[in-house]
mmCIF file of the N, C-alpha and C atoms, coordinates in Angstrom:
data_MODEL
# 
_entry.id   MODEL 
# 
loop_
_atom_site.group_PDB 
_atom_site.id 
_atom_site.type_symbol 
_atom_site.label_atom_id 
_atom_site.label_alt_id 
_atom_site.label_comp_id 
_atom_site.label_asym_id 
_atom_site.label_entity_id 
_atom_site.label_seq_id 
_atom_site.pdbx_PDB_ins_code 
_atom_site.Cartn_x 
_atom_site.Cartn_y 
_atom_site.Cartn_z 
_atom_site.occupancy 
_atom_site.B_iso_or_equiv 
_atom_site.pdbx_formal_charge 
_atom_site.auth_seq_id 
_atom_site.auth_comp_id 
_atom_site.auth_asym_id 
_atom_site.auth_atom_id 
_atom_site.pdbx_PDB_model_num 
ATOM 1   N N  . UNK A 1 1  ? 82.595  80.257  87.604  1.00 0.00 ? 1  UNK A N  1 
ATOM 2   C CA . UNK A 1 1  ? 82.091  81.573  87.250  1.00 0.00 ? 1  UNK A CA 1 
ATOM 3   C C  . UNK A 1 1  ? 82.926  82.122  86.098  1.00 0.00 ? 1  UNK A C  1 
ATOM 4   N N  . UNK A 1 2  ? 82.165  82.797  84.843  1.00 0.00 ? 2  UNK A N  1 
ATOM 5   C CA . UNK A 1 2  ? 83.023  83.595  83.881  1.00 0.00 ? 2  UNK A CA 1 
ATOM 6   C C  . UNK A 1 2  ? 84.152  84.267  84.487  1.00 0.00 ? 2  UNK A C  1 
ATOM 7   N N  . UNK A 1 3  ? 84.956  84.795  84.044  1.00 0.00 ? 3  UNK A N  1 
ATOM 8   C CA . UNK A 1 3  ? 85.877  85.836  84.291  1.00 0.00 ? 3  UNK A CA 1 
ATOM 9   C C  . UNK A 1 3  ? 85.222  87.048  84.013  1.00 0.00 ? 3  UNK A C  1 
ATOM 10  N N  . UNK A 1 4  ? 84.610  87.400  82.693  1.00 0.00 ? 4  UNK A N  1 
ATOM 11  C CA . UNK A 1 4  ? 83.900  88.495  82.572  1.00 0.00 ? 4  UNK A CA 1 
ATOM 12  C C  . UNK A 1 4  ? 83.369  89.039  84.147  1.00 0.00 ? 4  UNK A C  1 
ATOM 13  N N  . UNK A 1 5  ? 82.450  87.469  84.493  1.00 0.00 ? 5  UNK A N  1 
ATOM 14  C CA . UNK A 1 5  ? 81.255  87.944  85.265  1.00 0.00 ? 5  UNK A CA 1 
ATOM 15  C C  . UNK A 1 5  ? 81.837  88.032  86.794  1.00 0.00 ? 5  UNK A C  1 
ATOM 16  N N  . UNK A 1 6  ? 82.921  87.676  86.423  1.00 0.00 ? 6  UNK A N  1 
ATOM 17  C CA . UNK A 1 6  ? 83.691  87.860  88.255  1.00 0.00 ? 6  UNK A CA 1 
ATOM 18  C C  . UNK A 1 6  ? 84.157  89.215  88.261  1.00 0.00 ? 6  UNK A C  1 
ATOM 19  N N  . UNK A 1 7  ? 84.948  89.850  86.857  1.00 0.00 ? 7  UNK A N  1 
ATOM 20  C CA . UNK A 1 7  ? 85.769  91.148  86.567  1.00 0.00 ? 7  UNK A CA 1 
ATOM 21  C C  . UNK A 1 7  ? 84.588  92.264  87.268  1.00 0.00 ? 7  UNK A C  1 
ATOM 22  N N  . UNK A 1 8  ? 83.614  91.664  86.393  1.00 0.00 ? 8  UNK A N  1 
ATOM 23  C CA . UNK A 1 8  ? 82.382  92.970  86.018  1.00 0.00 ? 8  UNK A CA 1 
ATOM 24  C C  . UNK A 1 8  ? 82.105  93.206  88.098  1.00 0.00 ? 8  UNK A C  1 
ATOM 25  N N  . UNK A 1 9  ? 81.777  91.812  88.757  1.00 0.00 ? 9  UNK A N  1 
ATOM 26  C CA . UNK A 1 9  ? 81.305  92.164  90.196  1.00 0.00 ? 9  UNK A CA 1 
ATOM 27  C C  . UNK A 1 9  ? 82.448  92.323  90.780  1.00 0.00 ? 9  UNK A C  1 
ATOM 28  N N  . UNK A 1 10 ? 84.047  92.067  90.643  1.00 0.00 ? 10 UNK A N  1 
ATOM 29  C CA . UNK A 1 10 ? 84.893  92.524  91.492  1.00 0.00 ? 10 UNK A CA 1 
ATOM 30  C C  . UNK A 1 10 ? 85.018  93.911  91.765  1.00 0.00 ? 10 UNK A C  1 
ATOM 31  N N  . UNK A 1 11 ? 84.802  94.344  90.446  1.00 0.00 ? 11 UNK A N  1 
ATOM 32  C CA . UNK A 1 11 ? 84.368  95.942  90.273  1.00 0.00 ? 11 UNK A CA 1 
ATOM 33  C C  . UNK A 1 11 ? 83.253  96.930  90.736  1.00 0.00 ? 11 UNK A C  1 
ATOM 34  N N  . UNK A 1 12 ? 82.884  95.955  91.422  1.00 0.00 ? 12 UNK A N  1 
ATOM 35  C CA . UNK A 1 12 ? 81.562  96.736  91.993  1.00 0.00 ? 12 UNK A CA 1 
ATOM 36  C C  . UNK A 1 12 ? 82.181  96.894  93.944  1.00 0.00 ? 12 UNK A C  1 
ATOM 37  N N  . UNK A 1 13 ? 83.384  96.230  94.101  1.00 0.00 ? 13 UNK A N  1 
ATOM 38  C CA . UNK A 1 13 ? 83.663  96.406  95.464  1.00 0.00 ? 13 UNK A CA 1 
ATOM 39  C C  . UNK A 1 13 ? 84.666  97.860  95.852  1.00 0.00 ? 13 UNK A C  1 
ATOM 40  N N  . UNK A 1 14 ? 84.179  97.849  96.994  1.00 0.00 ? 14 UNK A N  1 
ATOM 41  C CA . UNK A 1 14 ? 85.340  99.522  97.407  1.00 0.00 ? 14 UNK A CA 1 
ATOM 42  C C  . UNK A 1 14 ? 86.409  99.227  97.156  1.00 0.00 ? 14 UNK A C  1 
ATOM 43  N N  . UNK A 1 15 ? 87.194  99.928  96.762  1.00 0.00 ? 15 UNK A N  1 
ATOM 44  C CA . UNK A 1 15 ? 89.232  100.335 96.726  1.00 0.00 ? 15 UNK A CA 1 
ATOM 45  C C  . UNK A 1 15 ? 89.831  99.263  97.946  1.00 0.00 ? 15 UNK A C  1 
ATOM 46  N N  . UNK A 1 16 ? 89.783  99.205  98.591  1.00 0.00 ? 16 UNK A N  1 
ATOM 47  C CA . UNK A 1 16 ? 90.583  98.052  99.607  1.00 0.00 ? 16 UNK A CA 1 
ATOM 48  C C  . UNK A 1 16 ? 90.210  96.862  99.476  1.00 0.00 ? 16 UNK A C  1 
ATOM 49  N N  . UNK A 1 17 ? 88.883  96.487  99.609  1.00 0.00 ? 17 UNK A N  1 
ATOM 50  C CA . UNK A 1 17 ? 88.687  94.967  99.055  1.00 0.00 ? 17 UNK A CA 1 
ATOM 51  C C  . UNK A 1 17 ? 89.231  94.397  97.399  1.00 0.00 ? 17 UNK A C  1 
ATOM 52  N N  . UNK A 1 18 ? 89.205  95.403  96.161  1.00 0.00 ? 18 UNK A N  1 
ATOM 53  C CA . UNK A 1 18 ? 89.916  95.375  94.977  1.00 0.00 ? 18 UNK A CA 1 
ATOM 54  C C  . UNK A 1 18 ? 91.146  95.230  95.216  1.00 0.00 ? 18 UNK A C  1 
ATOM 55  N N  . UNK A 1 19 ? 92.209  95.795  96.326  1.00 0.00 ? 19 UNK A N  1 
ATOM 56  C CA . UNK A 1 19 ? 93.343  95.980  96.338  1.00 0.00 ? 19 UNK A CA 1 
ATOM 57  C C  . UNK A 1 19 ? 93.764  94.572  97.189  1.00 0.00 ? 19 UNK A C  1 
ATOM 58  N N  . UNK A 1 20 ? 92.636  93.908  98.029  1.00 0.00 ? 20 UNK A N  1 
ATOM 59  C CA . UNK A 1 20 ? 93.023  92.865  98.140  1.00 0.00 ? 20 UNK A CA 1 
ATOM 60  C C  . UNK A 1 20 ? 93.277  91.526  97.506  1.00 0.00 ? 20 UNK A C  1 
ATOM 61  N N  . UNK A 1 21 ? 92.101  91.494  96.911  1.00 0.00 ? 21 UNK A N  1 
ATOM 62  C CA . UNK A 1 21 ? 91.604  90.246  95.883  1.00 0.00 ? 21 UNK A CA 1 
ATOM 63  C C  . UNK A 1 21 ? 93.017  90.792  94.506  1.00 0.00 ? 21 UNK A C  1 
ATOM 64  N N  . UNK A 1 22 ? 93.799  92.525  94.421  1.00 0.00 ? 22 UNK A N  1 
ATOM 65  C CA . UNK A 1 22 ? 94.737  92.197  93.552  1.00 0.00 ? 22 UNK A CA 1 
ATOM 66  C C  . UNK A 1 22 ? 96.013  91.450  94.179  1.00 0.00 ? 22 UNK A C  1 
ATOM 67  N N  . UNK A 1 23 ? 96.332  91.532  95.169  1.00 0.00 ? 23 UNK A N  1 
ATOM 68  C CA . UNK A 1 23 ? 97.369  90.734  96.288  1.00 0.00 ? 23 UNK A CA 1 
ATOM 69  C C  . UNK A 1 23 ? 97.324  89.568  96.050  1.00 0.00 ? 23 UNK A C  1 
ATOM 70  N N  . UNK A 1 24 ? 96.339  88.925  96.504  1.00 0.00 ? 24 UNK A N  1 
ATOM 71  C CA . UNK A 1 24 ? 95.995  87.347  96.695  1.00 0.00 ? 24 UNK A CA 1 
ATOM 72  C C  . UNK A 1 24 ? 96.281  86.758  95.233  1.00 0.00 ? 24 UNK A C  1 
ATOM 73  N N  . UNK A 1 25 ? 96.201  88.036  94.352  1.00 0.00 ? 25 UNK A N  1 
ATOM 74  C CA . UNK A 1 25 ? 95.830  87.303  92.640  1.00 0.00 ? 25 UNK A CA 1 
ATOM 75  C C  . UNK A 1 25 ? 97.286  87.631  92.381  1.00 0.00 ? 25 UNK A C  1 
ATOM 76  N N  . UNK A 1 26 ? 97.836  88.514  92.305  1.00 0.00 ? 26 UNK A N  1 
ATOM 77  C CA . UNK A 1 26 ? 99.272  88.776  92.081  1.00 0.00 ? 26 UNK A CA 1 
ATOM 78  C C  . UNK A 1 26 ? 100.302 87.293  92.873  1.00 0.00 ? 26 UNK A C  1 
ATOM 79  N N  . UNK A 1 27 ? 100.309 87.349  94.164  1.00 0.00 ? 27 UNK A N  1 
ATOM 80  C CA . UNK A 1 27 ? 100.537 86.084  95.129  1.00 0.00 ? 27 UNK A CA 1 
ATOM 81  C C  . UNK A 1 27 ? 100.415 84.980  94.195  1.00 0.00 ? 27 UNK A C  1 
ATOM 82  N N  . UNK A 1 28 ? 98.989  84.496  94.119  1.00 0.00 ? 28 UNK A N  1 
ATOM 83  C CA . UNK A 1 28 ? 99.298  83.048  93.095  1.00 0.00 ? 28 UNK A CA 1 
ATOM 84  C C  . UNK A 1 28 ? 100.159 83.205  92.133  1.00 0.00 ? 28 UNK A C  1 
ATOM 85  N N  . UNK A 1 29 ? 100.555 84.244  91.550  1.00 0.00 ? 29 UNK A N  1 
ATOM 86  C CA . UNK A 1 29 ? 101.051 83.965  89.829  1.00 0.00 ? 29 UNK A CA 1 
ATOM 87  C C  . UNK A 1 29 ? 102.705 83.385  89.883  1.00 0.00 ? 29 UNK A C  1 
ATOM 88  N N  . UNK A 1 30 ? 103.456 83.612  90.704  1.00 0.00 ? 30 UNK A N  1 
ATOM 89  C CA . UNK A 1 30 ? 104.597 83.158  91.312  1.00 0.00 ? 30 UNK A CA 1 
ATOM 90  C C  . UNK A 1 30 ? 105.062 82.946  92.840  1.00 0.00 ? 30 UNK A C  1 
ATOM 91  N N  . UNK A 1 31 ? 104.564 82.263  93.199  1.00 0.00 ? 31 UNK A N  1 
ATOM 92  C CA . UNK A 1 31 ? 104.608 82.301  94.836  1.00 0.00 ? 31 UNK A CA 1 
ATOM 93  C C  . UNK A 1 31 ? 106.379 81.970  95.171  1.00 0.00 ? 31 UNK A C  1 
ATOM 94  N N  . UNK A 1 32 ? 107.394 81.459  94.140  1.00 0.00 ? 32 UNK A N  1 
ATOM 95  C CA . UNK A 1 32 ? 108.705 81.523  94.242  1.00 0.00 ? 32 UNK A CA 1 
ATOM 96  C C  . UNK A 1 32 ? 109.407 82.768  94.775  1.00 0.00 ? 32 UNK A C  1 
ATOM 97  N N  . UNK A 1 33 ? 109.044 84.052  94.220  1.00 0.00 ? 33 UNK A N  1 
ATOM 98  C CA . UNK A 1 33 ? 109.028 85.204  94.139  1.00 0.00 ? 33 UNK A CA 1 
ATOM 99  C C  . UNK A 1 33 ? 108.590 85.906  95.390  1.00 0.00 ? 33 UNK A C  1 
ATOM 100 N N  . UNK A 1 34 ? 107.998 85.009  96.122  1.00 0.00 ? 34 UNK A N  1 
ATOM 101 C CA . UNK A 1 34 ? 106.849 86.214  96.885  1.00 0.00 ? 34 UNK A CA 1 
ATOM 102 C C  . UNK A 1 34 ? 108.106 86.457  98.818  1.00 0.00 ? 34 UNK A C  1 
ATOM 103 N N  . UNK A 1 35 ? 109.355 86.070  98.769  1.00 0.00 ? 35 UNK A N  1 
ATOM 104 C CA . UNK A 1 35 ? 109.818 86.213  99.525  1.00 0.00 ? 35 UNK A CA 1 
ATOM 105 C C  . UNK A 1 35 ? 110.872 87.146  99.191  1.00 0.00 ? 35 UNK A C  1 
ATOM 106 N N  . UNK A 1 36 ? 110.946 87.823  97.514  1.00 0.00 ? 36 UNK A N  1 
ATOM 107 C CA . UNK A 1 36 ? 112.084 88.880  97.681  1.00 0.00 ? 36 UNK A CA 1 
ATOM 108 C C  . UNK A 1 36 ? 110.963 89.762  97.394  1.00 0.00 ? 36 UNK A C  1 
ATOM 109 N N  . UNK A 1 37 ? 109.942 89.972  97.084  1.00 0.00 ? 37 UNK A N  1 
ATOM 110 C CA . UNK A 1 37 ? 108.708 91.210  96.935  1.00 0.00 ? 37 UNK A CA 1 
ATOM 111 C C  . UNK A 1 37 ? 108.454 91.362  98.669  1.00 0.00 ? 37 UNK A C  1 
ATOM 112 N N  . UNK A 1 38 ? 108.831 90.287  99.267  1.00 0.00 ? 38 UNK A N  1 
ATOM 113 C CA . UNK A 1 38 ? 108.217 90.794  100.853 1.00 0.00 ? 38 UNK A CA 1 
ATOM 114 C C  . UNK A 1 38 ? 109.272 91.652  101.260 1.00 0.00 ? 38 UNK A C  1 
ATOM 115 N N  . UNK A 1 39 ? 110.830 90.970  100.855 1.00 0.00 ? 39 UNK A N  1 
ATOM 116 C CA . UNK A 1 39 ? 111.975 91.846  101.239 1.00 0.00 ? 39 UNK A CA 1 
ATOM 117 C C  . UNK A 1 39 ? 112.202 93.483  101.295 1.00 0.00 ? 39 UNK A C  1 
ATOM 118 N N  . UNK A 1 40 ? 111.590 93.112  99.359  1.00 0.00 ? 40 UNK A N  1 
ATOM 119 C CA . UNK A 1 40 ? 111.612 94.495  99.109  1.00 0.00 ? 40 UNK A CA 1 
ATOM 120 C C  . UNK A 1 40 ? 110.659 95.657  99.682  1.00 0.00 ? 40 UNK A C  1 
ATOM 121 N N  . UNK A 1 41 ? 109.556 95.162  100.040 1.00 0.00 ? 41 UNK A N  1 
ATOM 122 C CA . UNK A 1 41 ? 108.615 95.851  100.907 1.00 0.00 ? 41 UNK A CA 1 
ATOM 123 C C  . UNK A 1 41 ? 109.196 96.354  102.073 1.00 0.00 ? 41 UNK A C  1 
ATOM 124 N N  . UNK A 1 42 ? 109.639 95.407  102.954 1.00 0.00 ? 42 UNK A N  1 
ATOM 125 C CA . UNK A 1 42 ? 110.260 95.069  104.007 1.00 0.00 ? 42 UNK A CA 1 
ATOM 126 C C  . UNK A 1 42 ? 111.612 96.433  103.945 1.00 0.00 ? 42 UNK A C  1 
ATOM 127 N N  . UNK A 1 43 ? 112.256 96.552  103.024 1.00 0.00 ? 43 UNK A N  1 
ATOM 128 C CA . UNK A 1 43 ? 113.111 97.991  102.629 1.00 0.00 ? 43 UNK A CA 1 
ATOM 129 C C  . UNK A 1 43 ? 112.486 99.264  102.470 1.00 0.00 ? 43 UNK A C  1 
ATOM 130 N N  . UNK A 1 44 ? 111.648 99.240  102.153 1.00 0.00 ? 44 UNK A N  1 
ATOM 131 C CA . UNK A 1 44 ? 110.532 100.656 101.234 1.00 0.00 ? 44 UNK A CA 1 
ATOM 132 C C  . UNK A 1 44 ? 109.899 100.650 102.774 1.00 0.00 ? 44 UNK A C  1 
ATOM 133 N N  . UNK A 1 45 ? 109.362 100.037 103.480 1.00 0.00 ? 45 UNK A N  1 
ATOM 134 C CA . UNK A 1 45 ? 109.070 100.287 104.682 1.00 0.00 ? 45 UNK A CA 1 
ATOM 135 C C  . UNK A 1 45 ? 109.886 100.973 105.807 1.00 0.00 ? 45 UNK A C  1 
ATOM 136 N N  . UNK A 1 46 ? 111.082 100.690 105.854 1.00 0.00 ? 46 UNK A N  1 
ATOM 137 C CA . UNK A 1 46 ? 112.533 100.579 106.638 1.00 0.00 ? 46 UNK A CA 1 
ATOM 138 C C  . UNK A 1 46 ? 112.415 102.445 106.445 1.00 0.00 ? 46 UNK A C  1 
ATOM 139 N N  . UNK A 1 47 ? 112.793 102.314 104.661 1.00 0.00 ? 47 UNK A N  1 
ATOM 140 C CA . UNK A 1 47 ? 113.024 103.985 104.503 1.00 0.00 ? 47 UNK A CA 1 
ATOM 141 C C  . UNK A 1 47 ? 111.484 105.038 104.562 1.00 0.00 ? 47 UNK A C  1 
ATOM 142 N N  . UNK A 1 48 ? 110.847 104.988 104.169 1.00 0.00 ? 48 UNK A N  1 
ATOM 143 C CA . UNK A 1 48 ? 109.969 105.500 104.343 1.00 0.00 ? 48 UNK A CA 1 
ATOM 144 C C  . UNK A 1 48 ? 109.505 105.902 105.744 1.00 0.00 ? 48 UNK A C  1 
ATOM 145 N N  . UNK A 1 49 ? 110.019 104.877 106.765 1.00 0.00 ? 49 UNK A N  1 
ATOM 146 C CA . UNK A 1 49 ? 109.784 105.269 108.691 1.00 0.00 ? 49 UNK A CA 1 
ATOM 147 C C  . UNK A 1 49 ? 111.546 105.978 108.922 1.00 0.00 ? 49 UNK A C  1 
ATOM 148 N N  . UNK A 1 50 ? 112.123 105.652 108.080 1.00 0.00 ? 50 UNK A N  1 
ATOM 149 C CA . UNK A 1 50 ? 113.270 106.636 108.647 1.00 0.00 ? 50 UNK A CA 1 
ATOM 150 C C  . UNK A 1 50 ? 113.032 108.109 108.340 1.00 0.00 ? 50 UNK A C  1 
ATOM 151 N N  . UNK A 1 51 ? 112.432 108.551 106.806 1.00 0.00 ? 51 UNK A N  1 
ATOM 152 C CA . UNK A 1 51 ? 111.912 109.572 106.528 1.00 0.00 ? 51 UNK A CA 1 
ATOM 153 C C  . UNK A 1 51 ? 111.090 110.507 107.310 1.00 0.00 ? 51 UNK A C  1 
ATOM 154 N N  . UNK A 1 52 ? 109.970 109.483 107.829 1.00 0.00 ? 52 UNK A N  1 
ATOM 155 C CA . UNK A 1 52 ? 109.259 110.301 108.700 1.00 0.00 ? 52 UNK A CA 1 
ATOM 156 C C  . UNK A 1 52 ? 110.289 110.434 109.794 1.00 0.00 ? 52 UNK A C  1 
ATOM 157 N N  . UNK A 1 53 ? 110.566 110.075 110.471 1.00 0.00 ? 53 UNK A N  1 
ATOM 158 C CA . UNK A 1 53 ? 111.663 110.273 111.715 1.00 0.00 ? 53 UNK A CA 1 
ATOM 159 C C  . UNK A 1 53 ? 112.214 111.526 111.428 1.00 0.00 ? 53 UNK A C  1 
ATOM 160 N N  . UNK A 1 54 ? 112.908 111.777 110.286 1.00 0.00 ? 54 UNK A N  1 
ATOM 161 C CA . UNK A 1 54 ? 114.106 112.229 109.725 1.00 0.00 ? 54 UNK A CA 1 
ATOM 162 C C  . UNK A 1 54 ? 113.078 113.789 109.173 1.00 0.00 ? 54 UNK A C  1 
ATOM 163 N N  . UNK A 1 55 ? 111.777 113.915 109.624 1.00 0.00 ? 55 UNK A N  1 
ATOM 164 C CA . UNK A 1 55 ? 111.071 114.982 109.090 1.00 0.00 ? 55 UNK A CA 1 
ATOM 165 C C  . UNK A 1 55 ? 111.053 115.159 107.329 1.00 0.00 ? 55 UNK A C  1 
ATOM 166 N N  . UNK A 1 56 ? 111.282 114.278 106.877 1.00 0.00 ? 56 UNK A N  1 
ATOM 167 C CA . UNK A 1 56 ? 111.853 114.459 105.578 1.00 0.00 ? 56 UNK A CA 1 
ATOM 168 C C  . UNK A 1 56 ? 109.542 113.824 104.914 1.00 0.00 ? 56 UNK A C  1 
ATOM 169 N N  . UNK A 1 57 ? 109.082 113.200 105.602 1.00 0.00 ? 57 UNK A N  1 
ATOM 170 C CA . UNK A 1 57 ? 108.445 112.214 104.848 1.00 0.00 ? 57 UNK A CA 1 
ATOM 171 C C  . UNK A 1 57 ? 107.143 112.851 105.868 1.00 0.00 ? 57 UNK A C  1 
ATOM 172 N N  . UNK A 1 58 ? 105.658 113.396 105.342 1.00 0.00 ? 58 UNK A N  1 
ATOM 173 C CA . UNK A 1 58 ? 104.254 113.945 106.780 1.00 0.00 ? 58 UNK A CA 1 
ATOM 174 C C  . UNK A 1 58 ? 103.491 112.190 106.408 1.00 0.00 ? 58 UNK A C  1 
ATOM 175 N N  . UNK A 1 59 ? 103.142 112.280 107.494 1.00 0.00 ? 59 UNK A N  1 
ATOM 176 C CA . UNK A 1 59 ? 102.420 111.226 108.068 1.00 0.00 ? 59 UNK A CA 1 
ATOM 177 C C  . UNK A 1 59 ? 100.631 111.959 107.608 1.00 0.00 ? 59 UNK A C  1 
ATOM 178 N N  . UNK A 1 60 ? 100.042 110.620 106.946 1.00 0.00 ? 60 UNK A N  1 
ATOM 179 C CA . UNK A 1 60 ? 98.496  110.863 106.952 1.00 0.00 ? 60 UNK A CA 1 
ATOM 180 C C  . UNK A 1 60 ? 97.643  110.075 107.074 1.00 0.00 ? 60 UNK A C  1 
ATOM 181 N N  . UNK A 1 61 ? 96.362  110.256 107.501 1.00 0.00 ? 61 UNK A N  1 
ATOM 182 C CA . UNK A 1 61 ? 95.357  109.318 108.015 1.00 0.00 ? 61 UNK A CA 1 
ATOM 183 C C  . UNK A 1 61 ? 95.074  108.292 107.360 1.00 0.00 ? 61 UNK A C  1 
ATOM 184 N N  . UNK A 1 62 ? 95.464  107.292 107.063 1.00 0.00 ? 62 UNK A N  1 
ATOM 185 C CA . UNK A 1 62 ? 95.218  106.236 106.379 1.00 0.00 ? 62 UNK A CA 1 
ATOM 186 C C  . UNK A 1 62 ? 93.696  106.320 106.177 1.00 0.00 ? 62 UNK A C  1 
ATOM 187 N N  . UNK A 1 63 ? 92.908  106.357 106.470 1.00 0.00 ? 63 UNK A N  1 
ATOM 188 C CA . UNK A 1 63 ? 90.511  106.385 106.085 1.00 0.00 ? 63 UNK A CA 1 
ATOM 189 C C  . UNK A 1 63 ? 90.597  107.247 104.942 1.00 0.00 ? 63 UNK A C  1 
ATOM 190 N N  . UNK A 1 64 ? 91.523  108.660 105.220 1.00 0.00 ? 64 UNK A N  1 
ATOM 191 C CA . UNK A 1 64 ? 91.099  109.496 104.327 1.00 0.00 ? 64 UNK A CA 1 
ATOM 192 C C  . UNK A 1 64 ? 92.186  109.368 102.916 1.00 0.00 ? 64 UNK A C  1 
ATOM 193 N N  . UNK A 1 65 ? 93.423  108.853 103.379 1.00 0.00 ? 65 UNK A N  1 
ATOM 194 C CA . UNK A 1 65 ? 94.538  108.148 102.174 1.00 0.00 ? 65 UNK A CA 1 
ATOM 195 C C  . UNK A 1 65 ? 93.384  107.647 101.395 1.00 0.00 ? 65 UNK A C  1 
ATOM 196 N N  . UNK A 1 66 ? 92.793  106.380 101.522 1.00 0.00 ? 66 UNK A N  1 
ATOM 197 C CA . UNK A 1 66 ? 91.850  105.438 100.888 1.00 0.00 ? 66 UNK A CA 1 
ATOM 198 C C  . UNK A 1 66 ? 90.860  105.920 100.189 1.00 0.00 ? 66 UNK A C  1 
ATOM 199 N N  . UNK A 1 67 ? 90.007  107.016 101.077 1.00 0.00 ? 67 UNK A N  1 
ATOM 200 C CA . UNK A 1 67 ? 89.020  107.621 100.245 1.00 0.00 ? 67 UNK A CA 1 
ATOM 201 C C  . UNK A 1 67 ? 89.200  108.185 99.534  1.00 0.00 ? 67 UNK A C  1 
ATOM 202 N N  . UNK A 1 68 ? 90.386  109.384 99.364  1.00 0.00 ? 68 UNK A N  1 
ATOM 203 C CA . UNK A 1 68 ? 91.066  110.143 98.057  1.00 0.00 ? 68 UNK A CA 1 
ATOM 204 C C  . UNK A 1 68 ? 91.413  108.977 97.023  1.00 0.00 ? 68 UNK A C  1 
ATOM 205 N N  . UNK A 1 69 ? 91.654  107.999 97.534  1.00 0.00 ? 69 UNK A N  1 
ATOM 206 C CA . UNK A 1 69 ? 92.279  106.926 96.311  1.00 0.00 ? 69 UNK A CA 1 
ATOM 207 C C  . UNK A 1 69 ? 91.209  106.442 95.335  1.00 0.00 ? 69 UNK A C  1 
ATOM 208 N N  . UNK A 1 70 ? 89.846  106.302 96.134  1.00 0.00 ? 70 UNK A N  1 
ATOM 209 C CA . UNK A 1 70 ? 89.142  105.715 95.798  1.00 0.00 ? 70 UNK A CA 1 
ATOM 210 C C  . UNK A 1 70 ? 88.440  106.700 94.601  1.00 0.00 ? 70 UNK A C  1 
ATOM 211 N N  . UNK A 1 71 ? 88.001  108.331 95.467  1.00 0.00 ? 71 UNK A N  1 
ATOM 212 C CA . UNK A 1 71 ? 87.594  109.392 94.581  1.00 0.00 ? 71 UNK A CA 1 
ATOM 213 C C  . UNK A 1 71 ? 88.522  109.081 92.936  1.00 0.00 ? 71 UNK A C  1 
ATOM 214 N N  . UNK A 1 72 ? 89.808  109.180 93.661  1.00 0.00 ? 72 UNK A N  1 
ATOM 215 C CA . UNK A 1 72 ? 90.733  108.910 92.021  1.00 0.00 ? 72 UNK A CA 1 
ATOM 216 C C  . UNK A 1 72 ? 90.122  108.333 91.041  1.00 0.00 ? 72 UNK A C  1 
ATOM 217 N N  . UNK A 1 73 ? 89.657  107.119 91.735  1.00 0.00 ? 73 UNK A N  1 
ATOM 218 C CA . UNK A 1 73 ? 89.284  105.837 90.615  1.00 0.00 ? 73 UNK A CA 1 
ATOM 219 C C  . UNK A 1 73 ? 87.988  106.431 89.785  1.00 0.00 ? 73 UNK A C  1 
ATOM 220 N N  . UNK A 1 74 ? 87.223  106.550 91.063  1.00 0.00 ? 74 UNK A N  1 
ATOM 221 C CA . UNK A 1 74 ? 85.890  107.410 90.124  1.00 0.00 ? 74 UNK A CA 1 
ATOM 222 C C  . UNK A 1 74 ? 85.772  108.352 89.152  1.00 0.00 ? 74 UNK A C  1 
ATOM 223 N N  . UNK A 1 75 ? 87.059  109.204 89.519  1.00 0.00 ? 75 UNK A N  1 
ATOM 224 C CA . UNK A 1 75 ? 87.189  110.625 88.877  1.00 0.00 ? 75 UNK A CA 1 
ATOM 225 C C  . UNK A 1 75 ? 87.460  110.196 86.853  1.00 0.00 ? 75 UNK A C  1 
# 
């Protein structure tokens, strides 16, 4: 399949399926790499749940996180 013609229909999918197919595509480009990007996740996760703990960080509905994200894109 073109690239064009894959770009043009990847683009036609909702915000989470795009955000997947960018994972999987990011993933191939150095898979050497892909165990200090998990780390680092693996940290940004760590603090971000201490935050909330720590009242410092509000917790929100992940459905409606997505759909504002998505509005973004449209906007």
């Amino acid at each position: 399949m073109d690239s064009v013609i894959l770009a043009s229909e990847a683009l036609k999918l909702p915000a989470w399926e795009r955000a997947q197919i960018i994972d999987a595509l990011w993933r191939s480009l150095d898979p050497a790499e892909q165990a200090s990007i998990d780390q680092a996740w693996l940290a940004e996760s760590r603090d971000r749940l201490q935050a909330y703990r720590q009242g410092k960080l509000k917790a929100q509905d992940g459905e409606e996180t997505l759909r504002n994200i998505e509005a973004d894109l449209h906007s």
